[in-house]
The first five atom37 places (N, CA, C, CB, O) and aatype in JSON, in Angstrom:
{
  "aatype": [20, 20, 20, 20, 20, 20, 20, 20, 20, 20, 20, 20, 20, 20, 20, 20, 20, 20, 20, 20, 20, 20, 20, 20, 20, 20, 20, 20, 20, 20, 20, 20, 20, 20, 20, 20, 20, 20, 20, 20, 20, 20, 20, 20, 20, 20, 20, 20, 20, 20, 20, 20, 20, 20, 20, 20, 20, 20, 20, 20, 20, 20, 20, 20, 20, 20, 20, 20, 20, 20, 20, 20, 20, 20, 20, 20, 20, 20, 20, 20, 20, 20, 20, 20, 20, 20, 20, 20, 20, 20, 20, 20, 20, 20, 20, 20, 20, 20, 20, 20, 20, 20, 20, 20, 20, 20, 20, 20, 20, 20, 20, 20, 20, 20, 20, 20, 20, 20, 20, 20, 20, 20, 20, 20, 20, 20, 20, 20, 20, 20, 20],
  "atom_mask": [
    [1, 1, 1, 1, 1],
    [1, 1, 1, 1, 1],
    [1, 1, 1, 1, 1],
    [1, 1, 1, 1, 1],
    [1, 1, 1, 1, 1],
    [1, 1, 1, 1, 1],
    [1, 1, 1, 1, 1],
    [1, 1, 1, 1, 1],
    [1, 1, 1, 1, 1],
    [1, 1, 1, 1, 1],
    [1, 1, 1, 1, 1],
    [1, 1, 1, 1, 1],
    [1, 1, 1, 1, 1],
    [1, 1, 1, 1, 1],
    [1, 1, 1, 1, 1],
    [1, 1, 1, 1, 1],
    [1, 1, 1, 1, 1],
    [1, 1, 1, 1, 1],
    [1, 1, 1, 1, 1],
    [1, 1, 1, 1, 1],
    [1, 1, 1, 1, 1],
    [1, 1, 1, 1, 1],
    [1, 1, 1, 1, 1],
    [1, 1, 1, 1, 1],
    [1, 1, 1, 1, 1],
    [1, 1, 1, 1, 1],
    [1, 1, 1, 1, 1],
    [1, 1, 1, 1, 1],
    [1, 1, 1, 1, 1],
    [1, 1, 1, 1, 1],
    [1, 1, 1, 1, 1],
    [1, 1, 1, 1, 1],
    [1, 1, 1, 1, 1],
    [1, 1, 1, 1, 1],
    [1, 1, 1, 1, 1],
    [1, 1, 1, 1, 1],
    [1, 1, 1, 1, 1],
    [1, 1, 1, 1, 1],
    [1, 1, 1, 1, 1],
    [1, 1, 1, 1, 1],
    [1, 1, 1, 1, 1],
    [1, 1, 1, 1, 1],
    [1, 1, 1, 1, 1],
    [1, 1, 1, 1, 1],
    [1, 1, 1, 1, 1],
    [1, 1, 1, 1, 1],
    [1, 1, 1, 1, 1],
    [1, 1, 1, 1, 1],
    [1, 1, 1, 1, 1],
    [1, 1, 1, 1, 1],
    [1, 1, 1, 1, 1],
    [1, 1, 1, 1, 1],
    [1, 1, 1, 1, 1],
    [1, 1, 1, 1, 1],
    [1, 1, 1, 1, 1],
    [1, 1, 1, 1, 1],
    [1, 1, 1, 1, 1],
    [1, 1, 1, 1, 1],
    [1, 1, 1, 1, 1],
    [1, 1, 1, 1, 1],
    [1, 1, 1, 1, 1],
    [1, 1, 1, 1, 1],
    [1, 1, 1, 1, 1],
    [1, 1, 1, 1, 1],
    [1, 1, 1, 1, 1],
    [1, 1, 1, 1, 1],
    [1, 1, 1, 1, 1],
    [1, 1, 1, 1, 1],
    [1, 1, 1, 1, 1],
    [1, 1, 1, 1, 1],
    [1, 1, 1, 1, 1],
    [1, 1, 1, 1, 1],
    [1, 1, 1, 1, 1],
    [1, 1, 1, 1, 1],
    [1, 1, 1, 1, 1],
    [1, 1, 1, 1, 1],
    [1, 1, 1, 1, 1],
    [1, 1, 1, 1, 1],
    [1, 1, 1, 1, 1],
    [1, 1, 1, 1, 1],
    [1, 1, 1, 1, 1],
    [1, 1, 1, 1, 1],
    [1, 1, 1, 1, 1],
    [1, 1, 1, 1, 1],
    [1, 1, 1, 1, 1],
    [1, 1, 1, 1, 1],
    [1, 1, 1, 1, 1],
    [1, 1, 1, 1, 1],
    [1, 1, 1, 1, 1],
    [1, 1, 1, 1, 1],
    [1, 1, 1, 1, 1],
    [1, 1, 1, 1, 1],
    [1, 1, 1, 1, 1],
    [1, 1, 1, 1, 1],
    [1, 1, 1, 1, 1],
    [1, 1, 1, 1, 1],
    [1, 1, 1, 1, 1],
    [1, 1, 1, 1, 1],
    [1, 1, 1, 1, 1],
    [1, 1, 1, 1, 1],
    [1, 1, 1, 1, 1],
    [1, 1, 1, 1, 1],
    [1, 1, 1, 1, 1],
    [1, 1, 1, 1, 1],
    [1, 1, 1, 1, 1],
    [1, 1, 1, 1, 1],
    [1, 1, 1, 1, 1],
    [1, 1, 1, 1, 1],
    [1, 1, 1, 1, 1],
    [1, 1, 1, 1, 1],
    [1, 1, 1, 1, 1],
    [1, 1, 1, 1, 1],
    [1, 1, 1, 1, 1],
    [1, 1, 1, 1, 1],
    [1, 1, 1, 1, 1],
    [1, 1, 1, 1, 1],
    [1, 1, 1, 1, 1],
    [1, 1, 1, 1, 1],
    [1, 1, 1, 1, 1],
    [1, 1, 1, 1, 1],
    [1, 1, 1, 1, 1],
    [1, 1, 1, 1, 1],
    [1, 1, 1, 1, 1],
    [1, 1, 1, 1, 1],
    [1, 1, 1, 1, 1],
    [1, 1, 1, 1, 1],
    [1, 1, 1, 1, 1],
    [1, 1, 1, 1, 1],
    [1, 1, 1, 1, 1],
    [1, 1, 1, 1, 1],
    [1, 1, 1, 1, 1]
  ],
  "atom_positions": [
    [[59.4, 8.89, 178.9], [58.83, 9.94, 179.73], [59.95, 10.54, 180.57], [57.68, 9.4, 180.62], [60.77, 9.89, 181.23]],
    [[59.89, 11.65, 180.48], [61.51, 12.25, 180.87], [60.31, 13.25, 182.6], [62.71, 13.96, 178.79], [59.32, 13.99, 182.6]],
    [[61.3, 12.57, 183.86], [60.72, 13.09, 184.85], [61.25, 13.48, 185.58], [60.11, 12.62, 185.31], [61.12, 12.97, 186.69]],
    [[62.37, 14.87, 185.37], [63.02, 14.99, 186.37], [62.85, 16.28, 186.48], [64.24, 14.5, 186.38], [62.39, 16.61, 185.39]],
    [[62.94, 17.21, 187.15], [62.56, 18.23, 187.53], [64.03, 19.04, 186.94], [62.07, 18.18, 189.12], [63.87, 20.24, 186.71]],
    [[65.07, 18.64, 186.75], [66.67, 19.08, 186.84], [66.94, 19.76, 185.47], [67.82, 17.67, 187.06], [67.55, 20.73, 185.03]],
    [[66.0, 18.54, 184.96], [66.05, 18.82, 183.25], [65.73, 20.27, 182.27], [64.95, 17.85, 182.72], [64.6, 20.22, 181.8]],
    [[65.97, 20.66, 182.15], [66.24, 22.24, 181.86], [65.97, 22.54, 179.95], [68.25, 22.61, 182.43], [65.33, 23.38, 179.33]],
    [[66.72, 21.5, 179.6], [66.77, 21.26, 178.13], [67.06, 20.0, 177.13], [67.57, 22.02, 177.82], [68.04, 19.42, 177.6]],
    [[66.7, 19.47, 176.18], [66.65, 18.08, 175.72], [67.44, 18.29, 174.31], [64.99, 17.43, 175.58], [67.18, 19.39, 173.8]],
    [[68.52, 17.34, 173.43], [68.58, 17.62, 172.41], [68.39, 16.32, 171.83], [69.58, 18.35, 172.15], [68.91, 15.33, 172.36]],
    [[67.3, 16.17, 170.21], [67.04, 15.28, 169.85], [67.55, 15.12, 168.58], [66.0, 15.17, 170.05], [67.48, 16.07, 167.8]],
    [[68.18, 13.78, 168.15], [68.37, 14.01, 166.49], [68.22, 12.11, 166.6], [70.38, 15.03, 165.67], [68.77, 11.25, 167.28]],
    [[67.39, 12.12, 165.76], [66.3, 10.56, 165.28], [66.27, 10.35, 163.77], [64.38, 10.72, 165.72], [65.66, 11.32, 163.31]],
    [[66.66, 9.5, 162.78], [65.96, 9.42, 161.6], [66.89, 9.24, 160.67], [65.14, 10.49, 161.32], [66.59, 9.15, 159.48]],
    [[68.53, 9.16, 161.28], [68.72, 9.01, 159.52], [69.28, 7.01, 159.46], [70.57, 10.58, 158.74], [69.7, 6.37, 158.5]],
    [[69.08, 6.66, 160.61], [68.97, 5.6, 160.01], [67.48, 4.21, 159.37], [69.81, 5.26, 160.85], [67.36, 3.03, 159.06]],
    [[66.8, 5.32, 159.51], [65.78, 5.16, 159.07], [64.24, 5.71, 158.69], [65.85, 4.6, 159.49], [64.22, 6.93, 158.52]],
    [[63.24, 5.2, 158.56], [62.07, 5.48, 158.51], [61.87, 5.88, 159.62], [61.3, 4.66, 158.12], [62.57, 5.2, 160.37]],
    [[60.81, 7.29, 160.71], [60.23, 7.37, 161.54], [59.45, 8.04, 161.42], [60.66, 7.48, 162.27], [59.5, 9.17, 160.94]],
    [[58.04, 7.16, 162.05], [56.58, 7.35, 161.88], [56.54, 9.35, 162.69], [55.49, 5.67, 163.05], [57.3, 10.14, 163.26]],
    [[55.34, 9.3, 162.28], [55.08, 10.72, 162.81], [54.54, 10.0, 164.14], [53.91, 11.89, 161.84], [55.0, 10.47, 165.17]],
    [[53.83, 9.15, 164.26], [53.76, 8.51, 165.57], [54.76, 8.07, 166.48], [53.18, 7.59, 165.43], [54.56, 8.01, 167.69]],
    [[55.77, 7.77, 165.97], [56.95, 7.66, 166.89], [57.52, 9.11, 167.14], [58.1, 6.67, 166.24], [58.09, 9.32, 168.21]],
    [[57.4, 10.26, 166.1], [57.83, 11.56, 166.96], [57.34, 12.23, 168.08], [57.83, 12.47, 166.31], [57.73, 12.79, 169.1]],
    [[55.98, 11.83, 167.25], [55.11, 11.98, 168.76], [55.09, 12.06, 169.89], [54.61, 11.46, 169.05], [54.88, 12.99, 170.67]],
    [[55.4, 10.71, 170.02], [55.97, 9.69, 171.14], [56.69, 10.58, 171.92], [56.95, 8.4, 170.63], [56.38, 11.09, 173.0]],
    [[57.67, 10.7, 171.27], [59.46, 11.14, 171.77], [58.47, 12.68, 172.24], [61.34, 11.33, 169.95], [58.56, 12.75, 173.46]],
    [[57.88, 13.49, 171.88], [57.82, 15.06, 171.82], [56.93, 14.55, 173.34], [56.89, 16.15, 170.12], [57.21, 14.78, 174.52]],
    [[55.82, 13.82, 172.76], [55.24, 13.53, 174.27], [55.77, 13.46, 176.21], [54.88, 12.28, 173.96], [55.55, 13.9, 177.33]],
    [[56.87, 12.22, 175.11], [57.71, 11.73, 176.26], [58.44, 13.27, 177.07], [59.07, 10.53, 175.51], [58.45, 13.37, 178.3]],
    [[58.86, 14.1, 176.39], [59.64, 15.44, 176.77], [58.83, 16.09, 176.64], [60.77, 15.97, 176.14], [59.06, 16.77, 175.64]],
    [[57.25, 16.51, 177.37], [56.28, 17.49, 177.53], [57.17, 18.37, 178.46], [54.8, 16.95, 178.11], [57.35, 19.58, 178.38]],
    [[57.64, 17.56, 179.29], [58.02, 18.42, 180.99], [59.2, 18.98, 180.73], [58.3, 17.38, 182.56], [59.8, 19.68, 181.54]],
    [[59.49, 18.79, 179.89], [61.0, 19.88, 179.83], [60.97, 20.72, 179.0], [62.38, 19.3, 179.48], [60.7, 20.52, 177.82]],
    [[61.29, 22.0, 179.59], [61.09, 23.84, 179.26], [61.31, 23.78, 177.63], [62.61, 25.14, 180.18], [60.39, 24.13, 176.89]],
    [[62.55, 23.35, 177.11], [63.27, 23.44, 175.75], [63.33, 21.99, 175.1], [64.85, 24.05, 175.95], [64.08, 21.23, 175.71]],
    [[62.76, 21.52, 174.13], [63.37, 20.31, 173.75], [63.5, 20.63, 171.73], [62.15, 18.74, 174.43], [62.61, 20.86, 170.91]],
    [[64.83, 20.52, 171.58], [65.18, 21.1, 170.64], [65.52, 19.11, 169.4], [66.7, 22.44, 171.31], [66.31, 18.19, 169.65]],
    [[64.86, 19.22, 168.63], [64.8, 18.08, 167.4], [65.58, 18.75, 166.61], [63.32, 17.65, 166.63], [65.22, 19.91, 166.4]],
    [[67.06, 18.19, 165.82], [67.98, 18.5, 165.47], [67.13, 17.4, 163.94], [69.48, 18.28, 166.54], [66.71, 16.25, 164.11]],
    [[67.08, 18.2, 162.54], [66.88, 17.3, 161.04], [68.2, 16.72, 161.0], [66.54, 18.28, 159.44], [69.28, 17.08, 161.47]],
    [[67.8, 15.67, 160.28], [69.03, 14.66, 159.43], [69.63, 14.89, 158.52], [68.75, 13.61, 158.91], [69.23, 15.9, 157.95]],
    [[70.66, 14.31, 157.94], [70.92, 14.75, 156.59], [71.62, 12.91, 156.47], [72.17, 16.53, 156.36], [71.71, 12.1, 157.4]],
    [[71.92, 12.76, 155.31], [72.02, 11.56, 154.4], [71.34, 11.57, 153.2], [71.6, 10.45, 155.01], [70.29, 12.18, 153.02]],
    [[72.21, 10.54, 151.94], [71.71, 10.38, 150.94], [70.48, 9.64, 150.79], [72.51, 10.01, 150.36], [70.33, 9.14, 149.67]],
    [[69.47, 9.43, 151.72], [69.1, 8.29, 151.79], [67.51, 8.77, 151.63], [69.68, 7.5, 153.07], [67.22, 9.87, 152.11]],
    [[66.33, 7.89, 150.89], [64.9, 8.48, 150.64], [64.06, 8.87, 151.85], [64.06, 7.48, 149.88], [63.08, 9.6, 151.78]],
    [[64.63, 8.23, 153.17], [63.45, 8.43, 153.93], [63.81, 10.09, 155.15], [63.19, 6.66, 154.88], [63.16, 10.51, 156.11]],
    [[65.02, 10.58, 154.52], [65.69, 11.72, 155.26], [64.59, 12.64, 154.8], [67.36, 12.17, 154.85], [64.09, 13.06, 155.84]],
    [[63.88, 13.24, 153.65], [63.43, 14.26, 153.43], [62.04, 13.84, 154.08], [63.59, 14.73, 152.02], [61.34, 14.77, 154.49]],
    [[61.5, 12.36, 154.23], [60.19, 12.79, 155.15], [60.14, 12.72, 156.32], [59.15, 12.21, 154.99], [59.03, 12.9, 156.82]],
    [[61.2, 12.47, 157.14], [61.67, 12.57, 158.69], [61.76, 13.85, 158.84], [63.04, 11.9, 159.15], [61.26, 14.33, 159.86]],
    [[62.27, 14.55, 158.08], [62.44, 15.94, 158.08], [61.21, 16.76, 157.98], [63.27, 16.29, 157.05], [60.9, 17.74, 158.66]],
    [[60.63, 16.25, 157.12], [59.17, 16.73, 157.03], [58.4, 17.45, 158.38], [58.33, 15.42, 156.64], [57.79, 18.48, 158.67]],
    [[59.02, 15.77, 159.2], [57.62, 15.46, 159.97], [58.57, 16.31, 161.52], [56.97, 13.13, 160.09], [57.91, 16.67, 162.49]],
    [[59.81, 16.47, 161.49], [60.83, 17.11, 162.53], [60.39, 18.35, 162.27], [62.49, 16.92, 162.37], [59.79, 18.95, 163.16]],
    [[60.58, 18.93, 161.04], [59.91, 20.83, 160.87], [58.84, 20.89, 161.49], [59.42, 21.52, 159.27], [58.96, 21.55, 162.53]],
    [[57.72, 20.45, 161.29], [56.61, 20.35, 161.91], [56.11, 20.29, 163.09], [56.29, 19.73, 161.6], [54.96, 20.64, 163.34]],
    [[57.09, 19.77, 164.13], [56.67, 19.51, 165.28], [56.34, 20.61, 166.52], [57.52, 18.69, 165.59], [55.62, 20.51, 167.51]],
    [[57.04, 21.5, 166.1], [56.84, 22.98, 166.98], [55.24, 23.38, 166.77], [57.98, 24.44, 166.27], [54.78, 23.96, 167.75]],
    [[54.36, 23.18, 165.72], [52.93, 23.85, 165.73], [52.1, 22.81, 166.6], [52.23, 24.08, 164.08], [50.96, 23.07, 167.0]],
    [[52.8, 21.49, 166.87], [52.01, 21.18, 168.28], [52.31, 20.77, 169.32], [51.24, 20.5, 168.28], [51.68, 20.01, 170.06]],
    [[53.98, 21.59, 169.54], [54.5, 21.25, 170.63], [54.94, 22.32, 171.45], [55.4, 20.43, 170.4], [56.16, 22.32, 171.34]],
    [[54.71, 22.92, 171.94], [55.14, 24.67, 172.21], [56.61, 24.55, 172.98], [53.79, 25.69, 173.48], [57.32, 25.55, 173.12]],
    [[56.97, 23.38, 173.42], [58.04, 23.48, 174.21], [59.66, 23.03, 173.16], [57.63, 22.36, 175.6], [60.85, 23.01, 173.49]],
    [[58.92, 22.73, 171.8], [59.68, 22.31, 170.75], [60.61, 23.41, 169.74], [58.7, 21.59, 169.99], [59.86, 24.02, 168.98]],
    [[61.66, 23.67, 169.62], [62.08, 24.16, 168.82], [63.28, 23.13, 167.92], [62.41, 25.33, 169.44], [63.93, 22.19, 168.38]],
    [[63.32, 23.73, 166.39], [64.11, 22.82, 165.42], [65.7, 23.5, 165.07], [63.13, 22.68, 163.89], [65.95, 24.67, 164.8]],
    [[66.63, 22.34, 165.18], [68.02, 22.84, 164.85], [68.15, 22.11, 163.29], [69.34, 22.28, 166.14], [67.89, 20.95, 162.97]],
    [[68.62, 23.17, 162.51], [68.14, 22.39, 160.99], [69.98, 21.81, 160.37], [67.11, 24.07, 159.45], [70.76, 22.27, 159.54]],
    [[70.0, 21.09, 160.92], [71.73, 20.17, 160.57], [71.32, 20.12, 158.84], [72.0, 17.84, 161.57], [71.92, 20.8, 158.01]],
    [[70.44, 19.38, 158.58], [70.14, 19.37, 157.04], [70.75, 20.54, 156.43], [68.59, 19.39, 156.7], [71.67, 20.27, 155.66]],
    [[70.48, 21.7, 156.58], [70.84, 23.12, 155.95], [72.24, 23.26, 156.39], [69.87, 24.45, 156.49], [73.24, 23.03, 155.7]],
    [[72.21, 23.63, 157.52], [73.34, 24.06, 157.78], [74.92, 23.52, 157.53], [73.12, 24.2, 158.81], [76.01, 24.09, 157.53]],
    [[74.45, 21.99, 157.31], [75.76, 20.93, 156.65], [76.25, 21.41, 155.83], [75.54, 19.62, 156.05], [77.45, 21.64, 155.67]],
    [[74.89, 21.77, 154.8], [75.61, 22.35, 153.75], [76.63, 23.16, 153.23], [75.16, 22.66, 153.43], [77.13, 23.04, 152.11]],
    [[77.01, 24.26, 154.38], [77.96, 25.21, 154.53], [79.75, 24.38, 154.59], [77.43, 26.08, 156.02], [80.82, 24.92, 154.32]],
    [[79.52, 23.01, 155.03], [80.53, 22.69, 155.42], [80.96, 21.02, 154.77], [80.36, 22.92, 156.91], [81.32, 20.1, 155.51]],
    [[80.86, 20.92, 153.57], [80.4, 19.31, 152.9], [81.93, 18.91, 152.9], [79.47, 19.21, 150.97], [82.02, 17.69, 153.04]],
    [[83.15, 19.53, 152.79], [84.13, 19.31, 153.08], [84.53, 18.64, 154.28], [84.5, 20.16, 152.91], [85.42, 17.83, 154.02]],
    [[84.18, 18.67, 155.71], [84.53, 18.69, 156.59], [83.38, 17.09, 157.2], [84.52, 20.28, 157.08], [83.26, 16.51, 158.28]],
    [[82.88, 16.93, 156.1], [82.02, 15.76, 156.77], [82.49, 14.43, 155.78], [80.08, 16.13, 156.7], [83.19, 14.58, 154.78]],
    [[82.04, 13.27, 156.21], [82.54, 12.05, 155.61], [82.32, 11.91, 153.96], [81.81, 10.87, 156.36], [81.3, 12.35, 153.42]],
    [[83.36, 11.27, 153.24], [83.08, 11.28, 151.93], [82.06, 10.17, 151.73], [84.31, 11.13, 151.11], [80.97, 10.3, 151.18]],
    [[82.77, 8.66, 152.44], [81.92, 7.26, 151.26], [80.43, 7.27, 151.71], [82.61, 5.2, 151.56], [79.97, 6.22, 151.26]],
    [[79.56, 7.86, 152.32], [78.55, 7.68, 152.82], [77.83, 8.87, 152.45], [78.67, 7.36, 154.07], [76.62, 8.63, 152.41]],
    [[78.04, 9.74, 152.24], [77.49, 11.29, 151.42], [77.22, 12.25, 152.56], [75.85, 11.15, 150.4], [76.22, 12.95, 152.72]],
    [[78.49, 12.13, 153.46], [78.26, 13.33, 154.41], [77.8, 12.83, 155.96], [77.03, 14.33, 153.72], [77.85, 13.7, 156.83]],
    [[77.45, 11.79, 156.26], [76.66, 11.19, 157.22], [77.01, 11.74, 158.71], [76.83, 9.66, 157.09], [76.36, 12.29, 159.6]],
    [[78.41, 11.31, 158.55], [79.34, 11.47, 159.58], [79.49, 12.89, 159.46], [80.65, 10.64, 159.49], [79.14, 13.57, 158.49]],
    [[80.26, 13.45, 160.94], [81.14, 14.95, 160.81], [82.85, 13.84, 161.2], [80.46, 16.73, 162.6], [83.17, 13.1, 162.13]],
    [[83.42, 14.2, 160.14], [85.02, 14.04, 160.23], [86.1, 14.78, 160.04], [85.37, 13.32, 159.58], [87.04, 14.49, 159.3]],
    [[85.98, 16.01, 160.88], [86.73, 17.05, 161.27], [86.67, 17.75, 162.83], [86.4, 17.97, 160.31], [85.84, 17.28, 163.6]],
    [[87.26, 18.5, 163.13], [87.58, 19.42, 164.49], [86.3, 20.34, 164.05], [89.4, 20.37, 164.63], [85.55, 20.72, 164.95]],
    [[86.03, 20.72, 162.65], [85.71, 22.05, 162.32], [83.86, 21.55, 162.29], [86.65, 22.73, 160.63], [82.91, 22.25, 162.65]],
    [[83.83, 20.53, 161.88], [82.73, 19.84, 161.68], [81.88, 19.57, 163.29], [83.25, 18.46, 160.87], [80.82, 20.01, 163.74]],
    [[82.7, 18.85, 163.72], [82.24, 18.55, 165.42], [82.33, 20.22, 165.86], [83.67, 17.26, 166.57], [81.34, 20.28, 166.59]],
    [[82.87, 21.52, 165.86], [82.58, 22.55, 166.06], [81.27, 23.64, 165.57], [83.53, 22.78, 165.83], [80.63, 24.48, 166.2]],
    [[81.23, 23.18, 164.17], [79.79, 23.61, 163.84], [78.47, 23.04, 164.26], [79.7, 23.56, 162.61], [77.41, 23.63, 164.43]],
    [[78.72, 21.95, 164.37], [77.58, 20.37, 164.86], [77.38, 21.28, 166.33], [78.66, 18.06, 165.13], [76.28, 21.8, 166.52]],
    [[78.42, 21.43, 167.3], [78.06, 21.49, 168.49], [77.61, 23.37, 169.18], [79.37, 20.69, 169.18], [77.03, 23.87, 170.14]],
    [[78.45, 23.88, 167.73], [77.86, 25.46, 167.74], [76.44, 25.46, 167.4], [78.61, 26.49, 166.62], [76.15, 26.64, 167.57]],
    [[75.52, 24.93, 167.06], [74.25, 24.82, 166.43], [73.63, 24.71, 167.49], [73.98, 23.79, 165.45], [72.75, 25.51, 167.8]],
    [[74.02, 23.56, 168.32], [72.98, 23.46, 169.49], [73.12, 24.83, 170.66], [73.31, 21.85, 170.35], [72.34, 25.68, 171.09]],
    [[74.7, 24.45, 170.91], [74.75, 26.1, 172.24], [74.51, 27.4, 171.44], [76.68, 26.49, 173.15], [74.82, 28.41, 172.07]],
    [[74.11, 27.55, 170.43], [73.35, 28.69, 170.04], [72.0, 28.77, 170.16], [73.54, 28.93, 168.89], [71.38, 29.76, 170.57]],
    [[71.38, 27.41, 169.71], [70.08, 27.6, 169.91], [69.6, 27.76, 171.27], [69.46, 26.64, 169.37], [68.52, 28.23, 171.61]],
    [[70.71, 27.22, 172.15], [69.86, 27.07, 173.86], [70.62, 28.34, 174.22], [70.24, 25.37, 175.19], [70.93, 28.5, 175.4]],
    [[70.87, 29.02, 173.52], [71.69, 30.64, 174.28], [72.48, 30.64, 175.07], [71.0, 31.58, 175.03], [72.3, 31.13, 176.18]],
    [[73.84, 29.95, 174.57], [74.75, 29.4, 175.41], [75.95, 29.86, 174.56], [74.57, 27.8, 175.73], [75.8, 29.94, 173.34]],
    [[77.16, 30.16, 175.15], [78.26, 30.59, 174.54], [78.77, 29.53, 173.42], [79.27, 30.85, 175.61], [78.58, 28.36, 173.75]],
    [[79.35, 29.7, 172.2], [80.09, 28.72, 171.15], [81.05, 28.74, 171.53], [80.2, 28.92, 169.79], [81.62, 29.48, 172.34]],
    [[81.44, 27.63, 170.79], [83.12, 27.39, 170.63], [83.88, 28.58, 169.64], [83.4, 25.72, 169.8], [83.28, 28.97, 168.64]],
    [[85.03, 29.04, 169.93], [85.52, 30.29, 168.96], [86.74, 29.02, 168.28], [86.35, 32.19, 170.04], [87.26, 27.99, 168.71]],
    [[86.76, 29.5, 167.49], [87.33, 29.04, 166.19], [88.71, 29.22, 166.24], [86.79, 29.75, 164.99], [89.02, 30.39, 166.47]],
    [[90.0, 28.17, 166.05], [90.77, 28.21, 166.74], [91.8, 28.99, 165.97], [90.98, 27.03, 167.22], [92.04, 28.9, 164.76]],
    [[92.57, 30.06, 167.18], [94.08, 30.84, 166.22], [94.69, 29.83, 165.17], [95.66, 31.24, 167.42], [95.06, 28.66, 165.34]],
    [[94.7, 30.49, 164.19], [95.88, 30.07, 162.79], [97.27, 29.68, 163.4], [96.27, 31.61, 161.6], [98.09, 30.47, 163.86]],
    [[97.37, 28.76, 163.34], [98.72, 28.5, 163.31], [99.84, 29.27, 162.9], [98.8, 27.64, 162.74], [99.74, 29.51, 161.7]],
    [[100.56, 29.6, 163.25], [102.55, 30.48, 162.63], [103.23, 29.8, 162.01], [103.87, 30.88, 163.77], [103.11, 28.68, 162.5]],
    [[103.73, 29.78, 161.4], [104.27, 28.86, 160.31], [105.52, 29.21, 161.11], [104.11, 29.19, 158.47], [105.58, 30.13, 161.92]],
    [[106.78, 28.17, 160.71], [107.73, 28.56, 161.68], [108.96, 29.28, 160.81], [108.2, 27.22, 162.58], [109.44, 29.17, 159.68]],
    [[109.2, 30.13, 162.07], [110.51, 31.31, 161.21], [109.47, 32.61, 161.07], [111.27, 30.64, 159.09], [109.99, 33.72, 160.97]],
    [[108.01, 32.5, 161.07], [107.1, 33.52, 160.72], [107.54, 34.85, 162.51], [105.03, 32.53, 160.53], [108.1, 34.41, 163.51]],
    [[107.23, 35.87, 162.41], [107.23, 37.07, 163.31], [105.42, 37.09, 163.58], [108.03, 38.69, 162.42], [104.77, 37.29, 164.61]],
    [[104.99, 36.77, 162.11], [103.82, 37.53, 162.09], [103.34, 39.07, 162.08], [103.41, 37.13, 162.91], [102.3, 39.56, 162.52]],
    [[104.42, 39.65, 161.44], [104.18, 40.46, 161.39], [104.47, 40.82, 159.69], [104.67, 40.97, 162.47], [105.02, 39.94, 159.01]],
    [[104.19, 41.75, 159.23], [104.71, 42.32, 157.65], [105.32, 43.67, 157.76], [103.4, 42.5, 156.47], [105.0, 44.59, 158.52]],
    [[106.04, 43.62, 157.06], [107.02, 44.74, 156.74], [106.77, 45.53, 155.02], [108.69, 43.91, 156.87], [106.94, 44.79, 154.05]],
    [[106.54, 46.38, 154.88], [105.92, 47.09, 153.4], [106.97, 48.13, 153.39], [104.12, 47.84, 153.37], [107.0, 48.96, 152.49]]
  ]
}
């Protein structure tokens, strides 16, 4: 039960190491009635019980009005390079990875991103071209 008046916005991500009941989301959505924004981030992993956690995470906004969903599942996809190999992605193991992971959320709460960092100069480069 989240009771603080300060609390402004919640971010949740539950499920990929396991099974979770729709009764335990419940729970959690319950527990964060009182706060304005509480945003449930889907899972991703190779694993059987990710697509019905997910299920039951899409879902939760038609009876939670204060609920909105950040869909990591999808959006990983853009970036399968940048996340862990022996485990099928589980982890983010990059700069670029922990930048998309954390652009997802300050977008959804309407908050400035991270900008994507200048290219490096190779050295001896001007940077400039000559034609």
């Amino acid at each position: 039960y989240v009771d603080n008046n300060d609390v402004e916005a919640l971010v949740i991500q539950v499920g990929t190491n396991g099974n979770v009941s729709q009764e335990q989301y419940d729970a959690i959505a319950t527990a964060a009635a009182a706060v304005p924004e509480v945003y449930f981030m889907t899972v991703k992993a190779p694993l059987d019980w990710i697509g019905p956690n997910n299920a039951i995470i899409r879902a939760l906004p038609a009876k939670y009005p204060n609920v909105q969903i950040i869909d990591w599942e999808t959006e990983a996809q853009a970036i399968p390079d940048e996340l862990s190999k022996g485990d099928g992605g589980v982890h983010l193991n990059s700069a670029k990875a922990v930048r998309v992971y954390s652009n997802l959320i300050l977008a959804a709460a309407g908050l400035p991103v991270i900008a994507e960092p200048a290219p490096e100069s190779t050295p001896g480069s001007s940077g400039s071209t000559t034609g």
